[in-house]
N, C-alpha and C positions, 0 to 999 in steps of 0.2 A: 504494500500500500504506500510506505513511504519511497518506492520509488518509482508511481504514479505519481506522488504528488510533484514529486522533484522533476519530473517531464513536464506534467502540466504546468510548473510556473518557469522552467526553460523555454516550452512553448511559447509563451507569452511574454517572456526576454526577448525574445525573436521576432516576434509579428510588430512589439512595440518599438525595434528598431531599424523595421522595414521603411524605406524610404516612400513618400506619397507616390510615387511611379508605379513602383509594385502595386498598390492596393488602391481601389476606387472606395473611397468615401459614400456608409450609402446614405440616403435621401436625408434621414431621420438618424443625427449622429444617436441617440438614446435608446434606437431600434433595436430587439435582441431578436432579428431575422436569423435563420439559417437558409441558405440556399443547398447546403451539402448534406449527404447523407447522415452526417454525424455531426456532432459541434461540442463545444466545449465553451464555459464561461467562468473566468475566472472573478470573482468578487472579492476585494480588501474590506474589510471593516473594521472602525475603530474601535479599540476595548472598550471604552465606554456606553460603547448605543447598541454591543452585543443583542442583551436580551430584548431590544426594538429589533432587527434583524430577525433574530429566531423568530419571535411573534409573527412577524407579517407573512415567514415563508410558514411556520405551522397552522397560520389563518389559513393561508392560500392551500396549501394540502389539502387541511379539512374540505372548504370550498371545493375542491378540486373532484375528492373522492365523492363527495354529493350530486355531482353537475350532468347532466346530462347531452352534454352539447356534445355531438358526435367528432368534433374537430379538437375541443381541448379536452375530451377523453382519450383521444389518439397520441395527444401533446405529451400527459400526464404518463400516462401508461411506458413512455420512455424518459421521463425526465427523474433524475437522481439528483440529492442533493446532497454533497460530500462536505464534513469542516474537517479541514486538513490540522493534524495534531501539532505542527508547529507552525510560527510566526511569521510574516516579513519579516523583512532585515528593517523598519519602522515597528513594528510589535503590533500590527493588526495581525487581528483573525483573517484566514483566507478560505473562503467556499468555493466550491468547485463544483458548478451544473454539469450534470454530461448530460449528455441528450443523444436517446442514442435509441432506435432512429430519430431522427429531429423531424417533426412535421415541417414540411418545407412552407416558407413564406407565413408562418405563426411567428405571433410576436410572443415571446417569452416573459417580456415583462413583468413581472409580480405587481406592480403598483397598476400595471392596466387591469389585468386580470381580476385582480381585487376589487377594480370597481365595475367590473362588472357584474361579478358574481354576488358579491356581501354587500348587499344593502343600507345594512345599518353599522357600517363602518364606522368607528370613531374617523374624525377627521384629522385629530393631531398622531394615531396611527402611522397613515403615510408619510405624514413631515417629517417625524424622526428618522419614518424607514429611510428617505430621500435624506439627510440627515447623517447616515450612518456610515456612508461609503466616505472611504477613506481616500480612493479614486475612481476615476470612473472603472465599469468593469472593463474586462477584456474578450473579446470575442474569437473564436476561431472556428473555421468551420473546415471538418474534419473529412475526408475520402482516404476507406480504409485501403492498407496498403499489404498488407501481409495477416494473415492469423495464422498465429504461431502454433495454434494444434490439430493443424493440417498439415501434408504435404505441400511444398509450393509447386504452384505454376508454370510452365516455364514460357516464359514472356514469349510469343509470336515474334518470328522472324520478316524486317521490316524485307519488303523488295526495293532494289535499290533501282530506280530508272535512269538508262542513261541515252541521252537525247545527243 
């Protein structure tokens, strides 16, 4: 496990030091779209607003496992929510969505979701949740490359044309 975790926030050393060329910015920087099969979300939080954090995502659970909506029953039914046993190198807590398979083109959002679902939300709820990130989350969106308790593949041979 801890050396999932230690991929997942390498991963996100990485994507956070891609240069704007690589990666298109989407519509909605706040967006937790996935376009790929798999994604992953990386979340900081600050020790302080911890138990605002927990709350809003075991709200949203609850909500979740109630809901009948055939699109974020599909969402739910792959989406995990991981707190990694150690720190940043700042001393936040770090959570880890996997989303696995990611409904494509769902927004993941917990604060959207919440309002859609929970009615009678308190409203200072979400302020702290929005409140609690220590930075923005991290997005990746994952296409699997190997499963390791299989035999591999062996990758198609390209044709080479020569004109």
């Amino acid at each position: 496990m801890s050396l999932c975790i230690a991929l997942c926030v390498l991963l996100a050393q990485v994507a956070a030091n891609q240069s704007p060329a690589q990666t298109a910015p989407p519509a909605d920087p706040a967006s937790s779209h996935f376009a790929a099969e798999s994604g992953i979300l990386l979340v900081t939080i600050k020790p302080a607003a911890l138990a605002d954090y927990e709350e809003v995502i075991r709200t949203l659970q609850a909500a979740l496992a109630k809901d009948t909506d055939p699109e974020r029953a599909a969402a739910a039914k792959g989406w995990r929510v991981f707190k990694a046993t150690e720190y940043d190198a700042k001393g936040n807590y770090i959570f880890i969505h996997v989303l696995m398979p990611a409904v494509k083109n769902f927004d993941y959002r917990p604060s959207l979701l919440l309002d859609e679902l929970v009615k009678d939300l308190a409203p200072e709820l979400l302020t702290r949740y929005q409140d609690a990130f220590a930075a923005p989350p991290t997005k990746l969106n994952l296409t699997e490359f190997a499963a390791m308790s299989v035999a591999p593949v062996e990758p198609k041979k390209q044709e080479i044309r020569r004109d």
